[in-house]
Biopython code that builds the backbone (N, CA, C, O; Angstrom):
import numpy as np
from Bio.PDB.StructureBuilder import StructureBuilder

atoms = [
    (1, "UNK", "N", (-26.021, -0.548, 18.226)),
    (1, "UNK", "CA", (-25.596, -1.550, 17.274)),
    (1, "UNK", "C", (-26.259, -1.251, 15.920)),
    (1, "UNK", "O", (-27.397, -0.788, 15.846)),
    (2, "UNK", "N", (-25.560, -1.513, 14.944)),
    (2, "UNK", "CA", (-26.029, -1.122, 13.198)),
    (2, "UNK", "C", (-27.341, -2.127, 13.513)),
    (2, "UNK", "O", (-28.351, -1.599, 13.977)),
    (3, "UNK", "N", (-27.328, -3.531, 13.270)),
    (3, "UNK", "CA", (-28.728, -3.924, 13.564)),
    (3, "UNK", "C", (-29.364, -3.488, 13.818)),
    (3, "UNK", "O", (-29.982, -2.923, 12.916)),
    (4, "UNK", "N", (-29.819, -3.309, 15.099)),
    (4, "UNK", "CA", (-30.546, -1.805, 15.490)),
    (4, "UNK", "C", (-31.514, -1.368, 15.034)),
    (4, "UNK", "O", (-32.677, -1.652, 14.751)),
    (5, "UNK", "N", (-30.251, 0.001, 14.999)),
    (5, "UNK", "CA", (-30.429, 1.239, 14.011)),
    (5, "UNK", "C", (-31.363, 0.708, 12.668)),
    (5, "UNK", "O", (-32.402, 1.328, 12.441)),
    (6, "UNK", "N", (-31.068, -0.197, 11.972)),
    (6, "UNK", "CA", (-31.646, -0.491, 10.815)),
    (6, "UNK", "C", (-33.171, -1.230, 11.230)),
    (6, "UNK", "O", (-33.859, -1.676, 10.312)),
    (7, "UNK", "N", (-33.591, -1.319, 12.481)),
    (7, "UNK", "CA", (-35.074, -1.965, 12.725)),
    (7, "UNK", "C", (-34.823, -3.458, 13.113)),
    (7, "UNK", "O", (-35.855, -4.084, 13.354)),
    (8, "UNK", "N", (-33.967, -3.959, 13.191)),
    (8, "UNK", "CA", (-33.643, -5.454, 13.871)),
    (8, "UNK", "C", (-33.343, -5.617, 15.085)),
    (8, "UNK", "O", (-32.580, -4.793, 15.589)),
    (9, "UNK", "N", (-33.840, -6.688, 15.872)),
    (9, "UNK", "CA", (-33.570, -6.704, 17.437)),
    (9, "UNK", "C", (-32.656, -7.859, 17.196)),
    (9, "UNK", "O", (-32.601, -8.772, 16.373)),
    (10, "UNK", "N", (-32.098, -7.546, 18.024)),
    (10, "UNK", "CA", (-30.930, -8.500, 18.484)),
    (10, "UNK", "C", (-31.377, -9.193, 19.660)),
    (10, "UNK", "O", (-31.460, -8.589, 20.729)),
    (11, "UNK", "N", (-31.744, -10.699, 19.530)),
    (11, "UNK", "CA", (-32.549, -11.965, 20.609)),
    (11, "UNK", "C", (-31.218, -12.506, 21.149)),
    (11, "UNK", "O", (-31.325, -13.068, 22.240)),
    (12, "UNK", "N", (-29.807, -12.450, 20.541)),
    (12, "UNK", "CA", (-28.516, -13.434, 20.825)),
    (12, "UNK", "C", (-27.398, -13.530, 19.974)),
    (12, "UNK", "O", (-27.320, -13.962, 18.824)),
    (13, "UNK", "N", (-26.594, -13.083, 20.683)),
    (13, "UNK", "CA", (-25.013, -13.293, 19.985)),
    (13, "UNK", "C", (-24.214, -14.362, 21.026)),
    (13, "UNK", "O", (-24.183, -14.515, 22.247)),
    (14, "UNK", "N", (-23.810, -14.783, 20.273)),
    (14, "UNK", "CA", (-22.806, -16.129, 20.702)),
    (14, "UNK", "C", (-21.760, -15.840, 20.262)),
    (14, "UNK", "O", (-21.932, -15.270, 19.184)),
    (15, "UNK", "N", (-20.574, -15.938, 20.556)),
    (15, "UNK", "CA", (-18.946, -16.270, 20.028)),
    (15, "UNK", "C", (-18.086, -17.068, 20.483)),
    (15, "UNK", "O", (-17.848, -17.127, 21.689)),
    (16, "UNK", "N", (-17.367, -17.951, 19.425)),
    (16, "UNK", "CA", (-16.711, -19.169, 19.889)),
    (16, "UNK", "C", (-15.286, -18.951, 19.521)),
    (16, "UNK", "O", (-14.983, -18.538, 18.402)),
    (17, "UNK", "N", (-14.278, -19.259, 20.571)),
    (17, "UNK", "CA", (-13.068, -19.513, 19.873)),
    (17, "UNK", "C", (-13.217, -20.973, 18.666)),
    (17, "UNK", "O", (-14.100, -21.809, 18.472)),
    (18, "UNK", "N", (-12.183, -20.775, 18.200)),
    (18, "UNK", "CA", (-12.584, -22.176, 16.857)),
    (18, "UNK", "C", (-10.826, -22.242, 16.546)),
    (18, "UNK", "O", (-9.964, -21.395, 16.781)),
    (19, "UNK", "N", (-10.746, -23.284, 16.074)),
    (19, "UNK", "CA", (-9.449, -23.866, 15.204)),
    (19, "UNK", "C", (-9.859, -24.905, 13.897)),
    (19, "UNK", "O", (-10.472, -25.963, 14.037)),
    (20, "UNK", "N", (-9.499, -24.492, 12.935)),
    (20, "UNK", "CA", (-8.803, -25.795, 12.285)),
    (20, "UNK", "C", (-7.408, -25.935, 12.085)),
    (20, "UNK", "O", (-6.625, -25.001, 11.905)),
    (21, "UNK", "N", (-7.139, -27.098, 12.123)),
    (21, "UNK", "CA", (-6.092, -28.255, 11.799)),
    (21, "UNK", "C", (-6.087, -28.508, 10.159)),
    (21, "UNK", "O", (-6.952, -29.063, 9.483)),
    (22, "UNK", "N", (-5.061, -28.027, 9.818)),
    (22, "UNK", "CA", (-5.035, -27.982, 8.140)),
    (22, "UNK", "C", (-4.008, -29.548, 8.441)),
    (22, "UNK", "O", (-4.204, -30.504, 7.691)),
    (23, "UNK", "N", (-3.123, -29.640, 9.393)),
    (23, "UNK", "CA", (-2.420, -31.429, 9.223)),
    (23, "UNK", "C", (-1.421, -31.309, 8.762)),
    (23, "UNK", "O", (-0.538, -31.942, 9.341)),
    (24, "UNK", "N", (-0.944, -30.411, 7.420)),
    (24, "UNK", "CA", (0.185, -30.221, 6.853)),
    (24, "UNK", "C", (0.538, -28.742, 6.605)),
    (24, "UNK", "O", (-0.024, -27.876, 7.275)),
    (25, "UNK", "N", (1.294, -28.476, 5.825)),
    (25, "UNK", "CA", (2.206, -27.517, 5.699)),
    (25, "UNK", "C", (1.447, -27.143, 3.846)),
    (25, "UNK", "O", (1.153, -25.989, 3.535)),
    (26, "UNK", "N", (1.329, -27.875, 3.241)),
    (26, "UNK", "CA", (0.760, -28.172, 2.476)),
    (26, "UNK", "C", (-0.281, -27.658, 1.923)),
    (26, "UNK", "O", (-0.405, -27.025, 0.875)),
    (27, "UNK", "N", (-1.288, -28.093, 2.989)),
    (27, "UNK", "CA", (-2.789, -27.893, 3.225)),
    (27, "UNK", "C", (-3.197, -26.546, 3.753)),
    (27, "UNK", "O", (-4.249, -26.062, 3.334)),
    (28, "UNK", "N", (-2.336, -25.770, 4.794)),
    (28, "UNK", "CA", (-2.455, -24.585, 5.034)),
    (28, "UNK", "C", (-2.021, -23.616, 4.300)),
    (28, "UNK", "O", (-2.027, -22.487, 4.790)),
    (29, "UNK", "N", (-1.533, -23.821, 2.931)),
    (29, "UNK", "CA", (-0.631, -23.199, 2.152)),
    (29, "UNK", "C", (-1.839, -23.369, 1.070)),
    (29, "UNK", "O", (-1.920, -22.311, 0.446)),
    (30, "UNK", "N", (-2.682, -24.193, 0.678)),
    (30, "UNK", "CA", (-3.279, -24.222, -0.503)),
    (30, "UNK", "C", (-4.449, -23.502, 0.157)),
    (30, "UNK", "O", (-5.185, -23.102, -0.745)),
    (31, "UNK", "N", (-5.044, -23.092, 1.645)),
    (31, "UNK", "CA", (-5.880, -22.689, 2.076)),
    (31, "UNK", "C", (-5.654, -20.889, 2.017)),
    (31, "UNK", "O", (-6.550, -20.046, 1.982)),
    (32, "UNK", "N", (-4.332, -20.686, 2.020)),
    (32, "UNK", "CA", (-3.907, -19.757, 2.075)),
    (32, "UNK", "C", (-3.827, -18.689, 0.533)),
    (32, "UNK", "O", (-3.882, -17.467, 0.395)),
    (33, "UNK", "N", (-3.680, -19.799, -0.430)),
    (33, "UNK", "CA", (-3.701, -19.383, -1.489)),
    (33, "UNK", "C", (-4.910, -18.932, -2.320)),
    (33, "UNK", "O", (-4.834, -18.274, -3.357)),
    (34, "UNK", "N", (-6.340, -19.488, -1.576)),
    (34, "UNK", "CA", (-7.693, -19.232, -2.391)),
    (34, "UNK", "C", (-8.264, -18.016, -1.040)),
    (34, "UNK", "O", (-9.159, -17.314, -1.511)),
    (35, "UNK", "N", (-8.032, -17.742, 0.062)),
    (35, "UNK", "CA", (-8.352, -16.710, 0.989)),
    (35, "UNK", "C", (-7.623, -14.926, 0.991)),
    (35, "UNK", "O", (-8.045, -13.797, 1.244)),
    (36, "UNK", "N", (-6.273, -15.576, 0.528)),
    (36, "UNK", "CA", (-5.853, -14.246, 0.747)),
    (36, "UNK", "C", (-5.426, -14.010, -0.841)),
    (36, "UNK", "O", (-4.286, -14.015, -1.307)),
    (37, "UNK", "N", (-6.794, -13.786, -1.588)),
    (37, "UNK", "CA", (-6.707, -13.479, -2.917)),
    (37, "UNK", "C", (-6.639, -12.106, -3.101)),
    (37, "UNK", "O", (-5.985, -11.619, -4.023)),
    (38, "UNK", "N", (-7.477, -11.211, -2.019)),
    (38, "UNK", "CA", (-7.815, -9.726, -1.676)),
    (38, "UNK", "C", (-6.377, -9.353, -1.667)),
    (38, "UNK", "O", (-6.274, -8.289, -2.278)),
    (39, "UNK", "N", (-5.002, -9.845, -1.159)),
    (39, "UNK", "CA", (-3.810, -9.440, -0.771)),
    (39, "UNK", "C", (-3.099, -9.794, -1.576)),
    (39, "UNK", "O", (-2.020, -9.241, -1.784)),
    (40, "UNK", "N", (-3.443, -10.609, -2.103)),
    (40, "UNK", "CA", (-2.118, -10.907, -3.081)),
    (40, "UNK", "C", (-2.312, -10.613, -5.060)),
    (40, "UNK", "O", (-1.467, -10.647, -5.954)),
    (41, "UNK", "N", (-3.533, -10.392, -5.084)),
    (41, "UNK", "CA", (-4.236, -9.841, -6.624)),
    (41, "UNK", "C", (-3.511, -8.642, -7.155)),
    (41, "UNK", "O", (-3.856, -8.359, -8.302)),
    (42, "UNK", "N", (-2.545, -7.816, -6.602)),
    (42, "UNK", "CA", (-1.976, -7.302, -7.010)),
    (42, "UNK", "C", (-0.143, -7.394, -6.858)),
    (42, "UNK", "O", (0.695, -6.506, -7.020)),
    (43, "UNK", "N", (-0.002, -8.648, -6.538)),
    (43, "UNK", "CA", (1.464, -8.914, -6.670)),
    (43, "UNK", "C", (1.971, -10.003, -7.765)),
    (43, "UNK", "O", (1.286, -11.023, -7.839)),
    (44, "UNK", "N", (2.705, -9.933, -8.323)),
    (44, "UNK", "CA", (2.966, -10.751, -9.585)),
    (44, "UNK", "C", (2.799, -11.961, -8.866)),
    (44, "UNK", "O", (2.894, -12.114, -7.648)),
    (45, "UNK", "N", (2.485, -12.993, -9.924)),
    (45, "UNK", "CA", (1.931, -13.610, -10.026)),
    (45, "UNK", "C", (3.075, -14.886, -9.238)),
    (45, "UNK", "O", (2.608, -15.860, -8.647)),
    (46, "UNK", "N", (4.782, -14.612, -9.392)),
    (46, "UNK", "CA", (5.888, -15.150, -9.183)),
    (46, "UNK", "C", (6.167, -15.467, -7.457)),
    (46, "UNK", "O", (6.573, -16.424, -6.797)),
    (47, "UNK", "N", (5.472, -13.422, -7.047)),
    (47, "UNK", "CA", (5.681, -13.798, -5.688)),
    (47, "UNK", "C", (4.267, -13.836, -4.545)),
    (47, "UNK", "O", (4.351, -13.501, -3.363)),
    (48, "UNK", "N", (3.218, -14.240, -5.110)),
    (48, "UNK", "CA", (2.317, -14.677, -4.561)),
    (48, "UNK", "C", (2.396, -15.518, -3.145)),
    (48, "UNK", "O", (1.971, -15.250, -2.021)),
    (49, "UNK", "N", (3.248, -16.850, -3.768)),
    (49, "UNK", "CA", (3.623, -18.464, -3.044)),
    (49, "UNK", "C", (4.559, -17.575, -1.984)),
    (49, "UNK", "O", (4.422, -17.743, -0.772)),
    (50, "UNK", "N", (5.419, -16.717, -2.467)),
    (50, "UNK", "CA", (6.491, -16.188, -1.369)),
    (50, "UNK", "C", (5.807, -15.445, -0.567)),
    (50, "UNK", "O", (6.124, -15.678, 0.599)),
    (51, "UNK", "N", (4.679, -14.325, -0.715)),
    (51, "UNK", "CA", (4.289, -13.679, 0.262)),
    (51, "UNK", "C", (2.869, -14.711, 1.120)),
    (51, "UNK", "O", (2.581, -14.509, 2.300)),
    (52, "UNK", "N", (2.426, -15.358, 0.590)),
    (52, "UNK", "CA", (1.493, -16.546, 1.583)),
    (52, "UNK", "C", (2.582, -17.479, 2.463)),
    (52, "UNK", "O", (1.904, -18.005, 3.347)),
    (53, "UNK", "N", (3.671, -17.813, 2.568)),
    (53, "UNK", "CA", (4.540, -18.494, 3.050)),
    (53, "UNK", "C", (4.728, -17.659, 4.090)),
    (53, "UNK", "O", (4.120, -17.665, 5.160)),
    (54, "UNK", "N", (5.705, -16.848, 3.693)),
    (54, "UNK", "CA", (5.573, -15.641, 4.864)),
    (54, "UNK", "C", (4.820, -15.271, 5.824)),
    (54, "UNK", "O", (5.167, -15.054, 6.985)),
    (55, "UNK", "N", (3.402, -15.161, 5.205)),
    (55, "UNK", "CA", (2.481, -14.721, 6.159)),
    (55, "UNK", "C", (2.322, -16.036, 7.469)),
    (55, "UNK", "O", (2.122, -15.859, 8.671)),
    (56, "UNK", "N", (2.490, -17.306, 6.740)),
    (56, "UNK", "CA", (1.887, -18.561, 7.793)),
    (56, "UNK", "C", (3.287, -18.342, 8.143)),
    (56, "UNK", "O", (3.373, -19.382, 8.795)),
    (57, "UNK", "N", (4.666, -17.743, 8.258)),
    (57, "UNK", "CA", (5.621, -18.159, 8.937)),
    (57, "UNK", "C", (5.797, -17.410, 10.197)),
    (57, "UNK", "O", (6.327, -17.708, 11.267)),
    (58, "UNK", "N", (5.148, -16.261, 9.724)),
    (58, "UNK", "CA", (4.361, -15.239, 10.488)),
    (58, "UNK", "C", (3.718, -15.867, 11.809)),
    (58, "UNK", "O", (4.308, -16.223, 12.829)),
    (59, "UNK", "N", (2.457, -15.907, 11.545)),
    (59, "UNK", "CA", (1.336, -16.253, 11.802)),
    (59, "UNK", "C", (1.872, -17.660, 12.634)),
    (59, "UNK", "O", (1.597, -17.657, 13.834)),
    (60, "UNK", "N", (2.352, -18.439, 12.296)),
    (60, "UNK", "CA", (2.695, -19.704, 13.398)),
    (60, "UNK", "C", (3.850, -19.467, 14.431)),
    (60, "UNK", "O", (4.407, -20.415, 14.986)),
    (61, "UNK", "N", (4.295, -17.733, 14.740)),
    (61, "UNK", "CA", (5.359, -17.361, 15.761)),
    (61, "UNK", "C", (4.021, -17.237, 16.855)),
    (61, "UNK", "O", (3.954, -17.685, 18.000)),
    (62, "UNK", "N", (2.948, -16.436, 16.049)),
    (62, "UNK", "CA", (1.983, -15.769, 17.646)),
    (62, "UNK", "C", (0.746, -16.823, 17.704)),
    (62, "UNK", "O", (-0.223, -16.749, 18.460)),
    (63, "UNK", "N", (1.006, -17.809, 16.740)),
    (63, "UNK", "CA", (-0.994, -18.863, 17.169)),
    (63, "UNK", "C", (-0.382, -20.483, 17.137)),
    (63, "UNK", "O", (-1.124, -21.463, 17.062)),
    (64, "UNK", "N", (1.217, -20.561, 17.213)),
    (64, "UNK", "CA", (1.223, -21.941, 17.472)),
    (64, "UNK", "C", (1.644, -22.081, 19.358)),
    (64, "UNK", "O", (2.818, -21.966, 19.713)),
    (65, "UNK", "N", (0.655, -22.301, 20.258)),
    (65, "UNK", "CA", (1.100, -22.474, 21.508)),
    (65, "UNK", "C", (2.246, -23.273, 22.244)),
    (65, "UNK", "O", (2.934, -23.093, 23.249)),
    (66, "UNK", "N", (2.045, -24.863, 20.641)),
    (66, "UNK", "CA", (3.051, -25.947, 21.251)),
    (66, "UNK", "C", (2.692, -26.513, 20.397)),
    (66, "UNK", "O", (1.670, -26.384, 19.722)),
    (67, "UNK", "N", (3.775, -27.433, 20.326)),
    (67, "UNK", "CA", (3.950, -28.268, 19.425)),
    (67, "UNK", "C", (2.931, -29.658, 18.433)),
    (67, "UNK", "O", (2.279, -30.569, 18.945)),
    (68, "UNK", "N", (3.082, -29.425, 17.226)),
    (68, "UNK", "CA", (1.684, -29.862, 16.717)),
    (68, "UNK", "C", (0.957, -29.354, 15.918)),
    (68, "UNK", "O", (0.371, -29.870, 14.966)),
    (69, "UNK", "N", (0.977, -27.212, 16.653)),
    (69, "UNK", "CA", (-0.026, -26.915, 16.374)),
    (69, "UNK", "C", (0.572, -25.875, 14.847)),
    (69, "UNK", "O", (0.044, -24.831, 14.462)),
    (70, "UNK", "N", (1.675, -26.504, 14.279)),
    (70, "UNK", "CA", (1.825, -25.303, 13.305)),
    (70, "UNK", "C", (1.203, -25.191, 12.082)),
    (70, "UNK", "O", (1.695, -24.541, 11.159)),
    (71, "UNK", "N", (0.194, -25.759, 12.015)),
    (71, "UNK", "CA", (-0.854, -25.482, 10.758)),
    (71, "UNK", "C", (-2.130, -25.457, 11.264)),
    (71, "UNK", "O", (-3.093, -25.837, 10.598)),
    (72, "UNK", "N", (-2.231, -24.978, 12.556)),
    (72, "UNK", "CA", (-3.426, -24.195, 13.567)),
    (72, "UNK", "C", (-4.017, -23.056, 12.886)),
    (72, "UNK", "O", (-3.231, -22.181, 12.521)),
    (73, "UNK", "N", (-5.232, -22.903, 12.649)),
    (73, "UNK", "CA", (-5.444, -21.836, 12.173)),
    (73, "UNK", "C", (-6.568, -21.049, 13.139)),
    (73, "UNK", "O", (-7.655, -21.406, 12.685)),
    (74, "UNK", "N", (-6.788, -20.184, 14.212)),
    (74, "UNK", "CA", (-7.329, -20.278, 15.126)),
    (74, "UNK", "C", (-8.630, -18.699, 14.509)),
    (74, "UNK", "O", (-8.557, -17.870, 13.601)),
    (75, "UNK", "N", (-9.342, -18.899, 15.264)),
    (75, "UNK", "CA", (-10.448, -17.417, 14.673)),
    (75, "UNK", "C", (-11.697, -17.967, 16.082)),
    (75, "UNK", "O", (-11.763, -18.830, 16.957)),
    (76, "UNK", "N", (-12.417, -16.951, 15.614)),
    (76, "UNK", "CA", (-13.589, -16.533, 16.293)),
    (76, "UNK", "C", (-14.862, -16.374, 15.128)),
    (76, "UNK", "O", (-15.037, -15.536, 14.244)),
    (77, "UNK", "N", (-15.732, -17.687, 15.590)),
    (77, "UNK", "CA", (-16.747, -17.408, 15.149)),
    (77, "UNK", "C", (-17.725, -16.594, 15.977)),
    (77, "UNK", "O", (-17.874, -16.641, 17.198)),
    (78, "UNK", "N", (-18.499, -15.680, 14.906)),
    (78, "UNK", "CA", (-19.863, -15.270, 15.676)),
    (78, "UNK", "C", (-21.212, -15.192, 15.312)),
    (78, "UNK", "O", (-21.419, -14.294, 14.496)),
    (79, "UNK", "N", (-22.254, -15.869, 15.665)),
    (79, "UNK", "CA", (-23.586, -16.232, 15.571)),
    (79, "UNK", "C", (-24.071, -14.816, 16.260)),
    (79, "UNK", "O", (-23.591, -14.229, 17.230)),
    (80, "UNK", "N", (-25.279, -14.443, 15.354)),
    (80, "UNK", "CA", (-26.602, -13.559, 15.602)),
    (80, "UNK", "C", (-27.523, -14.005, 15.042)),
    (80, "UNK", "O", (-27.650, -14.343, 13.865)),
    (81, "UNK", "N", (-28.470, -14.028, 16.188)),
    (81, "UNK", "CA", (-30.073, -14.184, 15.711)),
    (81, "UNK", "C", (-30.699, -12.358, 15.633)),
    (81, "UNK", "O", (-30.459, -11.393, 16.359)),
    (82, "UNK", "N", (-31.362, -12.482, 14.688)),
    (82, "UNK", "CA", (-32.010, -11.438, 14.581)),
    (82, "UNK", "C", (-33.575, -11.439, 13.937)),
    (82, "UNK", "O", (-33.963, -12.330, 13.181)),
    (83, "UNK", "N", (-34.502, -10.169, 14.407)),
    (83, "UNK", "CA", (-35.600, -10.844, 13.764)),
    (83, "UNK", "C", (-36.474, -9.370, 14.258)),
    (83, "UNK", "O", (-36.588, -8.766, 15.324)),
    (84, "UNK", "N", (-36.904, -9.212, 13.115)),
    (84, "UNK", "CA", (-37.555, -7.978, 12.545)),
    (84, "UNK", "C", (-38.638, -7.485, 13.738)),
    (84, "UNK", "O", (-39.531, -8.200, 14.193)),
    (85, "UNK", "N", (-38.396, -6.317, 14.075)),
    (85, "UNK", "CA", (-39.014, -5.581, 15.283)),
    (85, "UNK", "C", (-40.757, -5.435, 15.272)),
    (85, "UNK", "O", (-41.334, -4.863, 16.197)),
]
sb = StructureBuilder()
sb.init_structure("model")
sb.init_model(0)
sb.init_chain("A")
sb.init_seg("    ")
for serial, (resi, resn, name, xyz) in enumerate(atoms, 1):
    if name == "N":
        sb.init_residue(resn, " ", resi, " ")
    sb.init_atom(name, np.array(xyz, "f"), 0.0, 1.0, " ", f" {name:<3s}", serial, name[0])
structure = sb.get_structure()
């Protein structure tokens, strides 16, 4: 592990599935618009809104399970403790 290598022990890693609930259509769309700045900083400025739409129209075929969940936004957090050898 890079930790490691660099002189850090690794005491614990944890990983959690996680969701938020953005509630609206709305809300996952304005979340969408300040995150995927890396992707969209080079597309005019016109079709920004069109390619973030897309992506959640995307994105809610393979992470909405059932109904409810289409402004699910699902990830994996992961916790490390670390602490100098």
């Amino acid at each position: 592990m890079l930790a490691e290598q660099c002189g850090l022990h690794v005491s614990r890693t944890h990983t959690e599935a996680k969701a938020w609930d953005f509630q609206s259509r709305s809300a996952f769309l304005a979340f969408g618009s300040v995150t995927f700045v890396e992707w969209t900083q080079h597309l005019p400025e016109a079709l920004r809104l069109v390619f973030i739409t897309d992506v959640l129209d995307r994105y809610r075929h393979v992470a909405a399970d059932a109904p409810g969940e289409e402004n699910l936004f699902r990830f994996y957090q992961m916790d490390i403790t670390l602490s100098s050898r």
